[in-house]
Every structure is written in C-alpha cells, then in structure tokens.
N, C-alpha and C positions, 0 to 999 in steps of 0.2 A: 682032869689032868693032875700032875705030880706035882711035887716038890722037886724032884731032875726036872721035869719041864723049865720052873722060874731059873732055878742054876743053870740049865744049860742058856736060859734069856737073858741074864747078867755077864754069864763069861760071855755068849756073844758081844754086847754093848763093850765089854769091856777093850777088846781087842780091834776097835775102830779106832785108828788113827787121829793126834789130833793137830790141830793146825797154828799158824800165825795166829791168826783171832780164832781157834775155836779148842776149846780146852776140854777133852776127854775127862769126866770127873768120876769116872771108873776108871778108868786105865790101871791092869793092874801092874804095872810099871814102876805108878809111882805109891809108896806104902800108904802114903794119905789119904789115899782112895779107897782104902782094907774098907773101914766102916761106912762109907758111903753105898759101897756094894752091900754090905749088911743090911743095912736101914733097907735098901731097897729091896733085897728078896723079904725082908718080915713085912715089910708093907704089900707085897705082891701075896704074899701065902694069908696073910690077913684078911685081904681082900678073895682071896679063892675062897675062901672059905663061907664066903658072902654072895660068892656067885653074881655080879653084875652084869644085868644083861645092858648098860649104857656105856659106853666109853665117851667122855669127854678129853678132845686133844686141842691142846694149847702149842703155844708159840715153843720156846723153847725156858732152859733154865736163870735163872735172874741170878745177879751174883750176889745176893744177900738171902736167897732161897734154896730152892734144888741145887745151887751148887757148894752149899754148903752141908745141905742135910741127904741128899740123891735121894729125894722122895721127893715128886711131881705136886707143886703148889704147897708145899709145907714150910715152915720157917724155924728158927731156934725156940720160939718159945712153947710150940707146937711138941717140939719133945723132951722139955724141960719142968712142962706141965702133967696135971693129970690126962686121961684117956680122954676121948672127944666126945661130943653126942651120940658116936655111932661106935661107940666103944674101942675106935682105934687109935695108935701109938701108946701114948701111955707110959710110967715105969712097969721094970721085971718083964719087956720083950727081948732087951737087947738092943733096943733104939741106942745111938749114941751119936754126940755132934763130935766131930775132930777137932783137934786142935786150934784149926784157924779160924773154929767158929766164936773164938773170945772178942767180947769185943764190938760183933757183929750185929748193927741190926733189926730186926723180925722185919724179911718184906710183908709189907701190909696187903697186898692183892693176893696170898695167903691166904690170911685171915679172913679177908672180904671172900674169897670162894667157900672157905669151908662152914660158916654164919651164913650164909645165904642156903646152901646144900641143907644143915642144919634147921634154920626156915622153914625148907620144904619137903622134909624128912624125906631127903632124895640120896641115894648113895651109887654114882656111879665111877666108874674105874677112872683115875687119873693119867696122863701123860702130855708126852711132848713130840709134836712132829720131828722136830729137831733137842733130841734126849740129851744133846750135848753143849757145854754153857758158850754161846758165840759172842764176842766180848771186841771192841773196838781195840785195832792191832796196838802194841804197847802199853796196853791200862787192864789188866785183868782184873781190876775191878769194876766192870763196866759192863751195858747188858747192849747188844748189839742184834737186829732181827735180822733172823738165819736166811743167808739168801735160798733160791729156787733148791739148788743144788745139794745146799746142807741139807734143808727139809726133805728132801729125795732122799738121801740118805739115811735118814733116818723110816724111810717110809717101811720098808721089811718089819723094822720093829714094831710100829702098831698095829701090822698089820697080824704079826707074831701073836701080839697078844688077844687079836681078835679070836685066836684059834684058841689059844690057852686057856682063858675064861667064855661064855655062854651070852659072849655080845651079839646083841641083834641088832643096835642103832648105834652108830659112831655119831658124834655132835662135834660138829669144828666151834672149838674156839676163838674169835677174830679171823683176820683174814686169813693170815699166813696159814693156818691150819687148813680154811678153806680152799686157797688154792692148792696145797699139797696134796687135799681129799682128790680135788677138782682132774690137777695131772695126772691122777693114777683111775680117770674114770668115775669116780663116785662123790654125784653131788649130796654131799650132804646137808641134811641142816646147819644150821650156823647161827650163833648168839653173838653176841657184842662180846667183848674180854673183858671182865670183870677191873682189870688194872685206870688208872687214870680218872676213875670218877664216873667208871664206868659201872656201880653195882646196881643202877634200878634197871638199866638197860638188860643187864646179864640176870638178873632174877626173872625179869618179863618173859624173857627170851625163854629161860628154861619152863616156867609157867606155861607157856603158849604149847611148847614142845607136850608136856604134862600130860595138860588139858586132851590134846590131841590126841596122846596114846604111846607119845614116842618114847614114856620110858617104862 
C-alpha cells in the first residue's frame, strides 16, 4: 500500500464529527489539530514500512496521550526524546507536540506498552477502537470509556487498517476493544490493558499470545 492510502486514512478520521464528551483530535477544523494529523500519518508510514502482521487495539485516546500527540499509546516525552528501540519517532521525522502539549504530563500506560513491546522485541501496529478522545461532558481534560456506539464508530477504521498494512491477528486490548472485536463478529484474542497496574498481566498476555504463534 501507498502513502495516498494513510492520507486518504487521516482525512477520513478527520471529518468524523465530534461530540459533548467526544472530541475529534483530528478535525481538520480546528488548526490545532494540523500536527496531530502529522504525527500520525509519520507514525502510520513508519510503521508500513515495518509491515506489521499484529494489530493491537485499545480503548481509546487518554487526555495526557493520543490526544495530545495523535499517535496511539505515545506520550510527550516519547517525542521529545531520542528514537525508541524499534527505531521509531525520534528528532528530523516531523514529529511535533502542539501547543497545549506545554505543561502536560507523559501518560505512563504509554510508556508501560512500549518497555514491555521493547521486552519482547515485539512490534505490532498500534490503535484505538475508539480513535477519538471521549472525555466526561464539561472536563475536557478527562478520560472517559467510549461507549458501544462510539467504539462502533470507530470500527471502519481499524478495520481500514487491517487492509492497509499485512495484519493477520488483531489483539484486543481490555475489554472495550474486545467487545467492539466481539460486535462486528471476530472473537479475538484479548490481553489485560496495560494501564492501572496492569503490566505483568499485559506482558503475560502477549507472551502467551507469542509463545502460541499469534504474532
């Protein structure tokens, strides 16, 4: 696949509507959002380039992470820093945090996925069932889990990227992922989410998956 493929996967994301509690962090609408779509087609074309036959899908964006950076599981210091283990982000891509990343900060279930990935020199494609940050009404700085509906909504998209890149196994991250697998038919495997003190549960999880064959 192309580089028009991930652009035309961005400007679609981007022209989804956003709500009381659910804030479109592409919308290109609002100019804030320029670099957010940025970060995320370099992080998609990064990853093509890597070919990932895993997708791993999470809940949706946290408001001190993805809705700061629109890269799936990544945080401010993630691209403030050098390149990772797997040689992605990094300076001299074009990564860049916005303005109201000052200030902000690093969610740490971030960092617990990608030292664990790291771990187990595992590189599979990141996202979110629900790609867009759901946020309890009045507090936009607030992380809020996407009801059935939102995750529906978002479900075209990972499903997009199923095509775009050479996935073979999708992995739900916690539940929410699992049942948005679950409504559209495909039980997937399922690991713990790494967030809340949940990383030996989520490193098992992927182990077991490993061991098995599923990545």
């Amino acid at each position: 696949m192309s580089t028009h493929s991930i652009s035309a996967f961005v400007e679609r994301l981007s022209v989804v509507p956003s709500g009381p509690a659910r804030n479109n962090i592409f919308a290109a609408a609002d100019p804030g959002n320029t670099q957010r779509r940025r970060n995320l087609e370099i992080y998609l074309q990064e990853m093509l380039d890597r070919a990932p036959k895993v997708l791993l899908l999470g809940e949706a964006p946290g408001f001190r992470g993805m809705r700061i950076t629109g890269v799936p599981f990544t945080n401010r210091t993630m691209f403030e820093g050098p390149a990772n283990r797997f040689g992605l982000f990094g300076p001299g891509k074009g990564y860049a945090l916005p303005e109201e990343a000052a200030g902000v900060a690093s969610e740490p279930t971030a960092t617990v996925m990608w030292d664990v990935l790291a771990e187990l020199d595992f590189l599979p494609l990141l996202w979110s069932s629900c790609p867009w940050h759901t946020h309890v009404a009045g507090r936009p700085l607030s992380n809020r889990t996407p009801t059935a509906a939102e995750a529906d909504l978002g479900t075209p998209f990972w499903q997009s990227l199923t095509e775009i890149f050479p996935i073979q196994t999708v992995v739900a991250v916690g539940n929410v992922a699992h049942r948005s697998l679950l409504r559209t038919g495909v039980d997937a495997p399922t690991v713990r989410h790494p967030a809340h003190g949940g990383r030996s549960a989520f490193k098992r999880g992927l182990q077991e998956l490993l061991f098995a064959g599923g990545g």
